[in-house]
Residue, then its C-alpha position, 0 to 999 in steps of 0.5 A: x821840681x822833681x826829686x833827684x834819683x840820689x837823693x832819695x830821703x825819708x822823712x826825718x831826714x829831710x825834717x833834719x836837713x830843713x833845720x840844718x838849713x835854717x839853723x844856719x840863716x844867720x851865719x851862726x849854727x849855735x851848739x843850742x841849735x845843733x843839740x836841739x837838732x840832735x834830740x830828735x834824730x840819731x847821731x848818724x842821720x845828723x852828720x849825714x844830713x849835715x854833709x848833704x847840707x855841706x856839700x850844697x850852695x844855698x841856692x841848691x839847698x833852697x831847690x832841694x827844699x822845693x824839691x820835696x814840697x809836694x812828698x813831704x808837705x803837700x797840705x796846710x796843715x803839714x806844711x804848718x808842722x814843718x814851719x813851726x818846728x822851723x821857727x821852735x829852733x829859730x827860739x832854741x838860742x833865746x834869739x829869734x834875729x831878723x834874719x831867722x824872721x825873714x827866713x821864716x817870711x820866706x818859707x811861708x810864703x814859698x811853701 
């Protein structure tokens, strides 16, 4: 799946946007996750990053995901770092729910 054009994302974006995503699997974007977002990037790449997520269906956020597999975690070993930092903010509220476990379950194995 190829990157669209418009959407041409650095890095830290995209690290934001997955977590965005991810954060919101359980239908509860907790102020802990938001602000545990927040500590690693700038204020404005989170609200341009949640807009993008805004703006998208699941499905689409899911095939921007994809999109970006073999730029931003072509190897085992980045694609390690990206799910652990996934599942760090899955922890950041005191609660890791079964949906957070099935979403986990799901990007390892389609990463």
């Amino acid at each position: 799946m190829d990157i669209p054009k418009s959407q041409d994302w650095n890095y830290q974006e995209f690290v934001t946007f997955v977590m965005i995503y991810a954060s919101n699997v359980d239908m509860d974007f907790s102020e802990v996750e938001k602000a545990r977002i927040n500590a690693r990037v700038s204020k404005s790449t989170f609200d341009k990053m949640y807009h993008e997520f805004d703006k998208r269906s699941d499905f689409e956020s899911l095939q921007t995901i994809l999109s970006y597999k073999g730029l931003y975690y072509p190897t085992v070993a980045r694609k390690l770092e990206l799910l652990n930092a996934v599942k760090l903010l899955f922890f950041a509220d005191g609660e890791y729910t079964p949906m957070e476990k099935e979403l986990m379950h799901f990007f390892e194995k389609l990463m």
